[in-house]
N, C-alpha and C positions, 0 to 999 in steps of 0.2 A: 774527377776528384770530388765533385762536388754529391756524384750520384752515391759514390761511398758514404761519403757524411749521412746521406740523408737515408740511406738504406741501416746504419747500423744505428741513429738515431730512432729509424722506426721500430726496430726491433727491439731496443734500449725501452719507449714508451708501448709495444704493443696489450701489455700484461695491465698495466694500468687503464689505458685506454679499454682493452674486454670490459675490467671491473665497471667502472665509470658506465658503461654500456649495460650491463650484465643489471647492477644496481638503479638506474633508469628503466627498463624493461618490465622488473619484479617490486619497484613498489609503485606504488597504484600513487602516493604524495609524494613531488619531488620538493625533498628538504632546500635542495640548491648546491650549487658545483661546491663551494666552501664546507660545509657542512658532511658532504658526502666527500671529500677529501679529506677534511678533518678525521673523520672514524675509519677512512681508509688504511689497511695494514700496510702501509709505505716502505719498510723496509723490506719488507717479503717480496713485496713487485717489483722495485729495486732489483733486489736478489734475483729474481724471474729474469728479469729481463735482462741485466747483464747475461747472466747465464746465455740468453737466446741470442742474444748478439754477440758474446766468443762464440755457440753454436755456426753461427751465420759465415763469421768470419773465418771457418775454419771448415764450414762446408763448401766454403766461394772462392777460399784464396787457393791461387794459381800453383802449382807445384810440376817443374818441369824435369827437375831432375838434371840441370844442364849447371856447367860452374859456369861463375856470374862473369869470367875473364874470357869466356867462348866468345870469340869473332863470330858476327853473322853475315852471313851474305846472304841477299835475298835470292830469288830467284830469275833466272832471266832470260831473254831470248835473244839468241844471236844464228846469223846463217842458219834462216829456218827451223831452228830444235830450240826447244826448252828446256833448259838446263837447270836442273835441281838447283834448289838452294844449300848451299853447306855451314855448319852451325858446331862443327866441333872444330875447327882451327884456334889454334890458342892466342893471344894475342903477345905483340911480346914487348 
């Protein structure tokens, strides 16, 4: 759970973080973190970066196509053979 957090956390900051990056790089005098936040367009990266984390969440979340009431049985070994697992039994 935690690696969720911090994954859609980063892509949530990844867009401000470039700038922050981007504007360090290309001026030759750094004003200072407050300063270059300040004239930062904050809603825009904002913007960005939600954007990129529902992107994220919606290229990583799982989709099995199974209803969520399907028994699972794993799979298993008995007298020698391996026996599939079965995943469409309903539950009742």
């Amino acid at each position: 759970m935690t690696r969720i957090v911090i994954e859609n956390v980063f892509f949530l900051l990844l867009p401000s973080l470039m700038y922050l990056a981007y504007i360090a790089f290309i001026r030759n005098d750094w004003p200072g973190l407050g300063t270059v936040v300040r004239a930062a367009p904050l809603l825009k990266l904002f913007a960005l970066g939600a954007a990129m984390m529902l992107a994220a969440l919606f290229a990583f979340s799982s989709k099995s196509g199974h209803d969520p009431r399907e028994k699972y049985t794993p799979p298993s070994y008995s007298d020698g053979k391996l026996n599939s697992g079965n995943a469409g039994n309903k539950s009742k």
